[in-house]
Each structure stands twice: as structure tokens, then as C-alpha cells.
C-alpha positions as CSV (number, residue, x, y, z in Angstrom):
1,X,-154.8,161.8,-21.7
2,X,-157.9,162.3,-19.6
3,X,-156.9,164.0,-16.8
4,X,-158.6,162.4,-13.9
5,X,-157.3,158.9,-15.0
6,X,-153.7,159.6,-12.8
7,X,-155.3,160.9,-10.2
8,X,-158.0,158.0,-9.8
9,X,-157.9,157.1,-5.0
10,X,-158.9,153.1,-5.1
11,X,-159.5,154.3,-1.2
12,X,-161.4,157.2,-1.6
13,X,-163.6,155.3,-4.4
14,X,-164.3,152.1,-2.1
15,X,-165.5,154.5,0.8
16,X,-168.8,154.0,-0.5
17,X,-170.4,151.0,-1.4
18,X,-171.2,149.2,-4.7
19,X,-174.7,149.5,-4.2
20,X,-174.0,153.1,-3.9
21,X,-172.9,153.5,-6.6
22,X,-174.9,151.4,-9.1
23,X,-178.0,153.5,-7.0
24,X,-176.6,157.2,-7.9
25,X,-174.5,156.6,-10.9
26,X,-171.5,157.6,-8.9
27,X,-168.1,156.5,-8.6
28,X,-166.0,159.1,-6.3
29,X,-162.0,158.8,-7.7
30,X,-160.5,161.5,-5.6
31,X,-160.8,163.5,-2.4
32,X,-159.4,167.0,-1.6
33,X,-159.5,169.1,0.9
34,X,-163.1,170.7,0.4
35,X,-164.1,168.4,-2.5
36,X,-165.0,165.4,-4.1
37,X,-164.3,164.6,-7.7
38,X,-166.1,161.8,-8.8
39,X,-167.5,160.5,-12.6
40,X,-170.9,159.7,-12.9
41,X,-172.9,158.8,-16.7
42,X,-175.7,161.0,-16.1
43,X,-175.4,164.5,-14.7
44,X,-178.0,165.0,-12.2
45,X,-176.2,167.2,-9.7
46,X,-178.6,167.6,-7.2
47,X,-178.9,164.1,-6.4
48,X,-175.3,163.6,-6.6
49,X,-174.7,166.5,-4.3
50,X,-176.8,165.0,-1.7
51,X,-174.8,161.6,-1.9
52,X,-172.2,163.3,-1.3
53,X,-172.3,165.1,1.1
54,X,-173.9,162.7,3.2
55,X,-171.3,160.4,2.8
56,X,-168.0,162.8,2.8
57,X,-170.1,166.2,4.1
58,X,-167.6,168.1,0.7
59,X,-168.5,169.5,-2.5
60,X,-168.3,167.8,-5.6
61,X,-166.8,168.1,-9.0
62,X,-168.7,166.0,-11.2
63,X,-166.7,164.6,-14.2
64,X,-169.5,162.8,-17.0
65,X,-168.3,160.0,-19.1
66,X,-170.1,157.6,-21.1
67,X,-172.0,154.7,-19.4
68,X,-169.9,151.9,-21.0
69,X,-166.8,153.7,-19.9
70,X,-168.2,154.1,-16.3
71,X,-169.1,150.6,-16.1
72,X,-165.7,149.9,-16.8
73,X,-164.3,152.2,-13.9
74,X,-167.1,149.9,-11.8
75,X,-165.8,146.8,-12.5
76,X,-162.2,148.0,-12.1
77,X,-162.7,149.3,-8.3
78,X,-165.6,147.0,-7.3
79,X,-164.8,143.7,-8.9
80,X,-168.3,143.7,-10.3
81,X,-168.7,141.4,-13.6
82,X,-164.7,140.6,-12.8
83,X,-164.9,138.2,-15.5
84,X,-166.1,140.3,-18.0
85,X,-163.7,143.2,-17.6
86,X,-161.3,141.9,-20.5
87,X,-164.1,142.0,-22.8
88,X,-165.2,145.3,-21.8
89,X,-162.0,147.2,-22.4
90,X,-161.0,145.0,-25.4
91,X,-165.0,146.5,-27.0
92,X,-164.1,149.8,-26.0
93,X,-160.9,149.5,-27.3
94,X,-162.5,148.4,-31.0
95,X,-164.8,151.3,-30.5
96,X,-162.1,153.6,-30.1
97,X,-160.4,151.9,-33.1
98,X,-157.0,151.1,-31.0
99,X,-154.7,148.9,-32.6
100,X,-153.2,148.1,-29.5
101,X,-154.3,147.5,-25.8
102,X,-151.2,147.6,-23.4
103,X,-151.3,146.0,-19.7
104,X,-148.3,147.6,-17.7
105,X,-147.7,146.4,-14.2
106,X,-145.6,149.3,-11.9
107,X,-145.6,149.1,-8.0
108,X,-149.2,149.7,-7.0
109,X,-151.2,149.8,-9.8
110,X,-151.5,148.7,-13.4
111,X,-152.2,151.2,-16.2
112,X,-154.1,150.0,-19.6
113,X,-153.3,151.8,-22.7
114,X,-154.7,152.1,-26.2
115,X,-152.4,153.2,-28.9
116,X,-155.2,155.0,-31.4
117,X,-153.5,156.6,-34.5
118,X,-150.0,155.6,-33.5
119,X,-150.3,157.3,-30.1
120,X,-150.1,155.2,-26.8
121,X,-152.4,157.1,-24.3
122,X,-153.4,155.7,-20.8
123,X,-157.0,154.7,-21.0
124,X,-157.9,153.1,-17.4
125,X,-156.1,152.2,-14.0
126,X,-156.4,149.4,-12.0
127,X,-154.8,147.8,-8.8
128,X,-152.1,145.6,-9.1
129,X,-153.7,142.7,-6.3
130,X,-156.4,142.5,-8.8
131,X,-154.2,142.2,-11.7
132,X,-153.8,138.6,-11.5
133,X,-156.7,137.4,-11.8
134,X,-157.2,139.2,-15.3
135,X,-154.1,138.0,-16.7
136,X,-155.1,134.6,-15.8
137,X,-158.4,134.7,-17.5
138,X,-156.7,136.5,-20.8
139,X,-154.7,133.4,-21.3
140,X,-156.4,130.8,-20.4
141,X,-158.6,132.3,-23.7
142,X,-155.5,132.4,-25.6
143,X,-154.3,129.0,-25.0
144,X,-151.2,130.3,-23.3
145,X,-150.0,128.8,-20.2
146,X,-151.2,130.6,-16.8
147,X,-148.6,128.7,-14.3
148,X,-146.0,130.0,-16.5
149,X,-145.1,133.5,-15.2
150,X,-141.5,133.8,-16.3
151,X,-141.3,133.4,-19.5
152,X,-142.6,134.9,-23.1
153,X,-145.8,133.7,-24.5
154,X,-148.1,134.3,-27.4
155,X,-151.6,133.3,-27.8
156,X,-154.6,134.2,-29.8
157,X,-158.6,135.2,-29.3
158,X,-161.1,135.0,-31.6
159,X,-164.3,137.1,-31.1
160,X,-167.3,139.0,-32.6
161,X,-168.5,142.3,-31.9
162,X,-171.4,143.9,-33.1
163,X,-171.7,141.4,-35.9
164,X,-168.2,141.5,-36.9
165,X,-164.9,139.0,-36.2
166,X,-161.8,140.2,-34.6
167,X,-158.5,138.3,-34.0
168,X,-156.6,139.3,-30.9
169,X,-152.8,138.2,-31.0
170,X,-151.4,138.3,-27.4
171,X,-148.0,138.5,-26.3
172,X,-147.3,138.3,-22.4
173,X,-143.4,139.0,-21.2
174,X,-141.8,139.0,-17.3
175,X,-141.5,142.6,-16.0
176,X,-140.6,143.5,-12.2
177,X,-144.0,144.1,-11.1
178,X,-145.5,141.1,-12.7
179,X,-146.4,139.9,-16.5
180,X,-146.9,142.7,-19.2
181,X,-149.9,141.8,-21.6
182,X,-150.1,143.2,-24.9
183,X,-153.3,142.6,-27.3
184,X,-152.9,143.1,-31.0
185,X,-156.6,144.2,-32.1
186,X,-156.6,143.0,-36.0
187,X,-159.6,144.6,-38.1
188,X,-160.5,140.9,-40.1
189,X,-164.2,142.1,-41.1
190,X,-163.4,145.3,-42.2
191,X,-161.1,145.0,-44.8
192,X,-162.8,146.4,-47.8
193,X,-160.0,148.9,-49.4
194,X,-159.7,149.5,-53.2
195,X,-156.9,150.8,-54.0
196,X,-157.9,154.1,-54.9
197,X,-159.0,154.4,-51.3
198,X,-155.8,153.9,-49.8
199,X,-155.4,158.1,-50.2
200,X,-152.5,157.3,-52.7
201,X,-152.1,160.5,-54.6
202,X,-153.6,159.7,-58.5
203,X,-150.2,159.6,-60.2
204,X,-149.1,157.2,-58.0
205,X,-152.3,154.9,-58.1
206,X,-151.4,154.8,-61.9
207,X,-147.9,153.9,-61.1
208,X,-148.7,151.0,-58.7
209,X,-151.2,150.0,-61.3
210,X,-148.2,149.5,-63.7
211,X,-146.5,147.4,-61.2
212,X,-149.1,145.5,-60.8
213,X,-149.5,144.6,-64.4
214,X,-146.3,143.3,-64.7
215,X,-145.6,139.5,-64.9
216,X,-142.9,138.8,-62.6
217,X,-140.5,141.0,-60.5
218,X,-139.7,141.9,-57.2
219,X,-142.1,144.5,-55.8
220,X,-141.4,145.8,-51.9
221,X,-143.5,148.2,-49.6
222,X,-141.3,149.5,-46.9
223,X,-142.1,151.8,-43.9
224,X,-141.8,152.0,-40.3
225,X,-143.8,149.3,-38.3
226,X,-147.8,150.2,-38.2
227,X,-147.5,152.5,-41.2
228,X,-150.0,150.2,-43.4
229,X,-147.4,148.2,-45.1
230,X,-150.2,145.0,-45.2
231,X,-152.6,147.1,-46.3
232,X,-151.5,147.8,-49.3
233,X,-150.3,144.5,-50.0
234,X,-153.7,142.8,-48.9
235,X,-155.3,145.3,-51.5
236,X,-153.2,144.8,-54.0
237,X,-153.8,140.8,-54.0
238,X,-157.6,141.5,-54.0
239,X,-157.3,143.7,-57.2
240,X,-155.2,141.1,-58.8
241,X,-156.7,137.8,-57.7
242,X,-159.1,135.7,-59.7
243,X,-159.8,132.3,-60.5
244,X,-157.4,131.9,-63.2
245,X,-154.1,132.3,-60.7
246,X,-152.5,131.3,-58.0
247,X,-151.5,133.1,-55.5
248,X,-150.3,132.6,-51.9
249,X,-148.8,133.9,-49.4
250,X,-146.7,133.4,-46.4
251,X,-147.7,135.6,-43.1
252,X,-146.5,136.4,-39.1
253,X,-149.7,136.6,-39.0
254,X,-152.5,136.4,-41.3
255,X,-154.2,139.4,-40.4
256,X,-157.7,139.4,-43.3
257,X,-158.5,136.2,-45.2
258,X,-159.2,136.7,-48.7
259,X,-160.8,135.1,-51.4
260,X,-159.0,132.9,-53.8
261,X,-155.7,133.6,-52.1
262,X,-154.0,130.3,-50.3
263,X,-153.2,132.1,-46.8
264,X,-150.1,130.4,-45.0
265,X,-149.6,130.8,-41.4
266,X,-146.0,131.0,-40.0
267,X,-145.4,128.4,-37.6
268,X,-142.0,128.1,-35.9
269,X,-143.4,125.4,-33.5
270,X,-143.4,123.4,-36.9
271,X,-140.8,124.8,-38.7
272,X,-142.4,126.5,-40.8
273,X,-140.5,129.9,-41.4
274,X,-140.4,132.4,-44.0
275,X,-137.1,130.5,-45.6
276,X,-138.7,126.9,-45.1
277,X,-142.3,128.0,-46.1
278,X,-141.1,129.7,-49.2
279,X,-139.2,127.0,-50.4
280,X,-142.1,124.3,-50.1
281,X,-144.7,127.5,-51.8
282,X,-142.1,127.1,-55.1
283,X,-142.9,123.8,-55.0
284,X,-146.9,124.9,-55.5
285,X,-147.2,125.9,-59.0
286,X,-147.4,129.3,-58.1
287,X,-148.2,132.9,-60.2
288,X,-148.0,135.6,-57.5
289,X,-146.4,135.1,-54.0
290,X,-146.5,137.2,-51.3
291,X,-143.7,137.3,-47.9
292,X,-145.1,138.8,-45.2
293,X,-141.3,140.4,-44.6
294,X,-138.2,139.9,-45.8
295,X,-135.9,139.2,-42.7
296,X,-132.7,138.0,-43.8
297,X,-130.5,136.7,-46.4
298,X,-131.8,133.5,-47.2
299,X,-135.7,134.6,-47.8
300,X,-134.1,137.6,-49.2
301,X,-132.1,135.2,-52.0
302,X,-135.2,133.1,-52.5
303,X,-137.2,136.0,-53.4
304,X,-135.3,137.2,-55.8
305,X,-134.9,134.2,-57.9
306,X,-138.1,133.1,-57.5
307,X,-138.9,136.9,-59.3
308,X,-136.5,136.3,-62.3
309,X,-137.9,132.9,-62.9
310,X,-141.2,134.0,-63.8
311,X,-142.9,134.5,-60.7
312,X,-144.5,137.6,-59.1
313,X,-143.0,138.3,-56.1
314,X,-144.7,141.3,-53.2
315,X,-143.1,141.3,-49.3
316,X,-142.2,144.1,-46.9
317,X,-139.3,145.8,-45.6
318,X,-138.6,147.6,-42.4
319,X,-136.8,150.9,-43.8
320,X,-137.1,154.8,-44.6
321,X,-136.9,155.3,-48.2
322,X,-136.7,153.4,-51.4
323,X,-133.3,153.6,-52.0
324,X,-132.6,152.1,-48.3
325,X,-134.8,149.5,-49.8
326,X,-131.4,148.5,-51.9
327,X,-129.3,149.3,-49.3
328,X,-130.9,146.8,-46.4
329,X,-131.0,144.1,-49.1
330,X,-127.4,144.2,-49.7
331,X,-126.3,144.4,-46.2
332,X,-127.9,141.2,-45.9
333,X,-125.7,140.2,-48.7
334,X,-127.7,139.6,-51.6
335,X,-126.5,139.5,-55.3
336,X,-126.5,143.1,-56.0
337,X,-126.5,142.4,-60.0
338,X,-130.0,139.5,-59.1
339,X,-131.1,142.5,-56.9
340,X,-131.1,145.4,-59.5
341,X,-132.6,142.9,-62.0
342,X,-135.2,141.2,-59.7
343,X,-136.9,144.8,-58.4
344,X,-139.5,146.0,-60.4
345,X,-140.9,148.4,-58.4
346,X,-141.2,150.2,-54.0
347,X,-144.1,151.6,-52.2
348,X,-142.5,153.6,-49.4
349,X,-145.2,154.9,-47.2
350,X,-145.5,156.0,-43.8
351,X,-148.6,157.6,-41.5
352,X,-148.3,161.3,-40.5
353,X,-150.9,162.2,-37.2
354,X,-153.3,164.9,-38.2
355,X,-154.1,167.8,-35.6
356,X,-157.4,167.9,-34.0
357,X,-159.3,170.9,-35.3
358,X,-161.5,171.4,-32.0
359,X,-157.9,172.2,-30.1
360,X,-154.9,172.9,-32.3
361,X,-153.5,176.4,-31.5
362,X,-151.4,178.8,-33.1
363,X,-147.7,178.6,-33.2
364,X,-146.4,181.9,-32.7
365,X,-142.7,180.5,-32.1
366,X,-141.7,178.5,-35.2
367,X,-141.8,180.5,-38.6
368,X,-142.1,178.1,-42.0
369,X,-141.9,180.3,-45.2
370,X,-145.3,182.2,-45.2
371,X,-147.6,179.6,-43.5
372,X,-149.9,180.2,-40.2
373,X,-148.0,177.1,-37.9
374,X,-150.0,175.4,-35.3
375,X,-149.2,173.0,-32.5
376,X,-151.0,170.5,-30.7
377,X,-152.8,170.7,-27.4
378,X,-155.7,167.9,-26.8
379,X,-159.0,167.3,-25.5
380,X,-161.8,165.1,-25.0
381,X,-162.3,164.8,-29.0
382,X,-159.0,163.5,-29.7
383,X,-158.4,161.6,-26.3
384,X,-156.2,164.4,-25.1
385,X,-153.2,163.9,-27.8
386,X,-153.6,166.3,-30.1
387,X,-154.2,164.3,-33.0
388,X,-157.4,163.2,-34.2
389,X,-156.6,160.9,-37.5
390,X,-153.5,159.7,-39.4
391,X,-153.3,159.9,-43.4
392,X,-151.2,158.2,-45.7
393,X,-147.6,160.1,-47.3
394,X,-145.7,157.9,-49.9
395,X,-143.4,157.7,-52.9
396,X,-144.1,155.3,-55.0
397,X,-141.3,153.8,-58.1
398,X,-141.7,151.9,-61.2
399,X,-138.4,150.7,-62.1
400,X,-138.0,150.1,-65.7
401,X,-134.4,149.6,-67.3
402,X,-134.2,153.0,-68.1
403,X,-134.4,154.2,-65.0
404,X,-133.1,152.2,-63.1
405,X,-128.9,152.0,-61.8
406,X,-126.5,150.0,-60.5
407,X,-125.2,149.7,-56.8
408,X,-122.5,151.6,-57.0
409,X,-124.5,154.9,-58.5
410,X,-127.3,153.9,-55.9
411,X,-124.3,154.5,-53.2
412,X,-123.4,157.9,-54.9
413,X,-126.1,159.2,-55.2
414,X,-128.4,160.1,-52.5
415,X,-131.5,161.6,-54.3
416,X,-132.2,158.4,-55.9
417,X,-134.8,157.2,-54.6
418,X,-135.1,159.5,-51.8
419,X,-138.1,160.6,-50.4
420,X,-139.2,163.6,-51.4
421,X,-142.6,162.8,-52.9
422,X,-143.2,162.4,-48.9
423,X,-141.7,165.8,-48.2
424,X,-144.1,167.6,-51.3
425,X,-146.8,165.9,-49.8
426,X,-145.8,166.8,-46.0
427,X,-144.9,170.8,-47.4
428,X,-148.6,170.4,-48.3
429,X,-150.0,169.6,-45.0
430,X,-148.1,171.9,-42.7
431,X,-149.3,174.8,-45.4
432,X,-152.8,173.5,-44.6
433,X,-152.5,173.4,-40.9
434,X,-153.3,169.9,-40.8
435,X,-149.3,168.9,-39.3
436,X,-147.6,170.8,-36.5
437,X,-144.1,172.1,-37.5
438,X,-141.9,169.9,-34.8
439,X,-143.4,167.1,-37.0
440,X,-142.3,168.6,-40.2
441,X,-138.9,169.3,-38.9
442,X,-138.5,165.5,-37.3
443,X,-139.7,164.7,-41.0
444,X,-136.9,166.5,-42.7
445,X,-134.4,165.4,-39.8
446,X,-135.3,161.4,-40.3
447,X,-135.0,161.9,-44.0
448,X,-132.3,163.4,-44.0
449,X,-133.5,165.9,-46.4
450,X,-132.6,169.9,-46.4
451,X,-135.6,171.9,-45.8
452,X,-134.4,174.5,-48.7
């Protein structure tokens, strides 16, 4: 986190004027006893110094950020280009490549997060009186309702940024201090993955490739939520589509349009759900379908006899390993015998952090076999978090007859299907430095796998 963000005075910064500031650069954020700290885009200290001083007589601790971030700062305190300020932190946001941007309401003030490689980190402050006004203006865009303060709403944005589209998805809910706004940032024009650049280790691109092959069958990716579960299904139906098939899909929501693929929006306004919609896709003639999430019993049953009628069938679970993959699908109550017939292959993936080179230090606490440990610390490169990139850990399984069991052996035995591909591949980076230990313990912990 940066740290002057928390400690940002909206009184000490309005004790000079806006045409102050836009004149020397200069936004001051915090007053002390014999100092000033304030952020400025160019680092002229002389000048600054004399502003200063003539208008608090202190020193000052200059603090340089970028000029887009510091024209953010100045429309946050002085309400200048007000009705631009969602656009600018939504672009810095994309330029950060956030997934996320988080609006949180507490008693004075509001802060606005990004969550950048699975980490939520507070990126800007702003006072709560002027809160209001933003809100409004974010969903009036989205189509949502802005007299309507007290309950749930979702909306959409559409816009382009430096020649590229971008789909927002926001969801508003009623907290104590006013309405929570979170924007879902989703990547449309940059979706152009193969799928040996998904950082799938090579044996199990060949694996997936086998999967792919076949010509009907259950095939499920399951992770945690924001672990690149569409991903891989969106590049697997660009490998596979062409002309001479159909293929379409049912999503919550479409997140990258692709060519020759039928797209299907959920729609419970409509009735359309992913029950419903897959019942009227049967009814389309078609070769390959694809579920954005299997979320109970009924999709689940559909699914799998759509798979052992002839049909290609790729969705997503919400689970750990592979072998919870059988284990969910029962508890919803599915046909175990349909279930261990229909699946012909899992994806379990998940994204580990990486440490930031410029910051990690050594662990001299924790002791792993042989290897030098490091730990996490943070700094401007990696937005103070420690982590400066996520890469891909995964087991992947092609289920063929003779490998595969019944229920009752899954429920015995609890190395099938388990994840330790993802522990090899984890062993690997914690031997690299690349992964601090605490993450390679809460790894083994999760897993439930022994460390021996």
C-alpha cells in the first residue's frame, strides 16, 4: 500500500487553493509539526519549498507520483473535472491491470481499491460528502437506478481505452455508511491466448489436447474464483471452433466474444438460467456446449446426459481438487454411475502470487529442506504487496476407462485425483525463490496434503 494514501488531511490539502496547486504542481496531504508532506508530479524543490513555506512557513517532504495519478488526487480534494473522476480511476485501474475496483463507504471517508494479481490494495481516498455524487454518475452509466439506495443492483459500461473495448459489470449493495460499488474490469480486446501460452506445463498441454479431441464427454475446470477458470475454457473453444460446428455457450457473463461461437447471455429478468437456457441450447443442433458453471442439480443432470448422448460438454466448478470435482457433483445428487461415465476429463488450476524481486528478503525463520526461503515486503514496484505477478499451478486428468473408478473407490481413496501435480509444481517455486514459505505451507494446509 502506498504509504501516504492513510494518512491523506482533506483539511490540510484545501488550505491552499486550486489554482495553487494546478500553478506549482502541489497538492499538500498532511501537516506535522515542523513539516509538510505533500505529492507533486515534477520534483522541483526549490520552487516547492518556497510555496510552502509561504503558505504554512514548515518544511516539506515531497512525495513524486505520476501526473495521471496526481490529477486524480486533484480531482478527489478539489472537485476539479468531478465528472470525469470515474473515468480516471477506472483508466488507471486498466493501466494497472486490476480486475477489480472497490468503492467502500466508512464514517468519514471512502477508500477505492484495486485488487491487481488477487491482492486488494487501497489505491485512493476520498470524502464521503462527495461520495454521492460519484455513485450517481456510475449508475446512471450503468442503467441502474440512482433513487434506489436500499437495495442490490447490477449494471453494465461499455468503453474504449487507448483503442481497445472494456466491459465494466457493476454491482452496488446497502452498507451503513452508504452504497458499496464494485466494478468488474473484463479484458474483451485482449483475449488472444493459445493454449500453449496459458503456462500449462507441456505434458499437460498434450493431455488437454487429448481431451479436446474427444467427441463427447463431460470436461470440467475447477478452481477457486479468479483463478482463470474462463480462460482456459474461452481458449479452448477458439482452438476447437470452425465453421463446420456448432458450438455455444451459456455465460453469467460473457466476458470475450469469439468468432463462430453462439454467445448466450444469462438473463434471470427473462428466465433465462443456466437450467432453462440449457434445455432450449439442446434443442439447437448442437456439437460442443459450454456452461459457464455448474450450480446445482438440475444443470448438473442436464449436462451429463447431454455428454453421453453425443454431445461435447465444458463448464466450471467451484472446488480444490479433481477428485472434489466428483465429490461436489454427487452432493448435488447426481447419478454417480451417469457421472463416472459422462466425465472425460478436469483442469484443476489455481494462481499462486509471485514475489517481487526488487523487495523480497531473506527468511531466516522458516527452514524448507535445503532451500534459501524469502518473504515478502513491498514497494513502489509491486504497489506495496509483495507480489509483483501471479502464474498458473495445475493438474490436469484424462480419464479413460482404465483409469478411471467408481464412487465408492473415489471415497476411499484420497490420492485419487489429488493435487499433487500443484504441489511438484509449488516445491518448484519455493526452491526458486519465486513463493514465500507461509504460501507453501497454506498450500499444503488447503490441500490437505503432508509436506513429507
Amino acid at each position: 500500500m502506498n504509504n501516504f494514501i492513510e494518512k491523506v488531511d482533506f483539511t490540510t490539502a484545501k488550505k491552499i487553493t486550486k489554482e495553487i496547486c494546478t500553478k506549482y504542481k502541489l497538492i499538500p496531504i498532511n501537516e506535522e509539526v515542523n513539516k509538510i508532506k505533500a505529492i507533486t508530479y515534477e520534483d522541483e524543490k526549490d520552487s516547492l519549498d518556497n510555496c510552502v513555506k509561504f503558505y504554512y512557513d514548515k518544511e516539506i517532504e515531497i512525495i513524486v507520483v505520476s501526473k495521471d495519478e496526481f490529477n486524480i488526487w486533484e480531482s478527489i480534494i478539489y472537485g476539479c473535472d468531478n465528472n470525469k473522476l470515474d473515468e480516471l480511476l477506472i483508466y488507471k485501474a486498466i493501466d494497472k491491470n486490476a480486475s477489480d475496483i472497490h468503492f467502500e463507504p466508512c464514517d468519514n471517508y471512502v477508500n477505492i481499491r484495486y485488487r491487481i494479481n488477487g491482492i486488494l490494495s487501497l489505491a485512493y481516498r476520498m470524502e464521503l460528502e462527495k461520495y454521492a455524487s460519484l455513485v450517481s454518475k456510475i449508475k446512471l452509466e450503468a442503467n441502474m437506478d440512482i433513487t434506489e439506495k436500499r437495495r442490490p443492483q447490477d449494471g453494465k459500461i461499455i468503453k474504449r481505452y487507448n483503442n481497445k473495448k472494456y466491459d465494466f459489470r457493476i454491482s452496488s449493495i446497502p452498507v451503513i455508511n452508504g452504497e458499496k460499488i464494485v466494478i468488474r474490469i473484463l479484458y474483451c480486446s485482449s483475449f488472444n491466448y493459445k493454449l500453449e501460452e496459458l503456462n500449462f506445463p507441456s505434458n499437460q498441454v498434450d493431455l488437454i489436447k487429448k481431451i479436446i479431441a474427444l467427441e463427447n464427454g463431460l470436461f470440467l475446470v475447477n478452481g477457486p474464483t479468479g483463478s482463470g477458470k474462463s480462460t482456459t475454457l474461452y481458449t479452448i473453444l477458439k482452438e476447437i471452433s470452425n465453421e463446420n460446428i456448432n458450438i455455444t455457450t451459456l455465460e453469467d457473463p460473457i466476458e470475450v466474444t469469439l468468432k463462430n461461437v453462439n454467445q448466450m447471455n444469462l438473463n434471470k429478468k427473462l428466465g433465462i438460467d443456466f437450467s432453462s437456457g440449457l434445455r432450449n441450447i439442446l434443442r439447437q443442433d448442437p456439437d460442443v456446449i459450454m456452461i459457464g458453471e455448474i450450480r446445482d442439480k438440475e444443470t448438473a443432470d442436464m449436462c451429463i446426459r447431454a455428454s453421453i448422448t453425443g454431445h461435447k460438454v465444458y463448464s466450471t466448478l467451484h472446488c480444490k481438487s479433481p477428485r472434489e470435482v466428483y465429490l461436489r457433483l454427487i452432493n448435488m445428487g447426481v447419478d454417480s454411475n451417469l457421472l463416472v461415465e459422462a466425465l472425460g476429463g478436469i483442469i484443476s488450476q489455481k494462481l499462486i502470487k509471485i514475489l517481487c524481486d526488487d523487495c523480497k528478503e531473506i527468511d531466516n525463520v522458516n527452514k524448507y529442506k535445503n532451500f534459501m526461503l524469502f518473504k515478502k515486503r513491498g514497494c513502489k514496484n509491486c504497489n506495496y504487496t509483495g507480489y509483483i505477478t501471479r502464474k498458473l499451478i495445475s493438474s490436469v486428468y484424462y480419464l479413460k476407462n482404465s483409469n478411471k473408478k467408481n464412487i465408492e473407490e473415489i471415497y476411499a481413496d484420497k490420492n485419487y485425483l489429488c493435487n499433487t501435480h500443484m504441489k511438484s509444481q509449488m516445491e518448484e517455486l519455493i526452491a526458486k525463490g519465486k513463493i514465500p514459505y507461509a504460501d507453501y505451507f497454506n498450500f499444503l494446509e488447503g490441500e490437505d496434503l503432508n509436506e513429507l
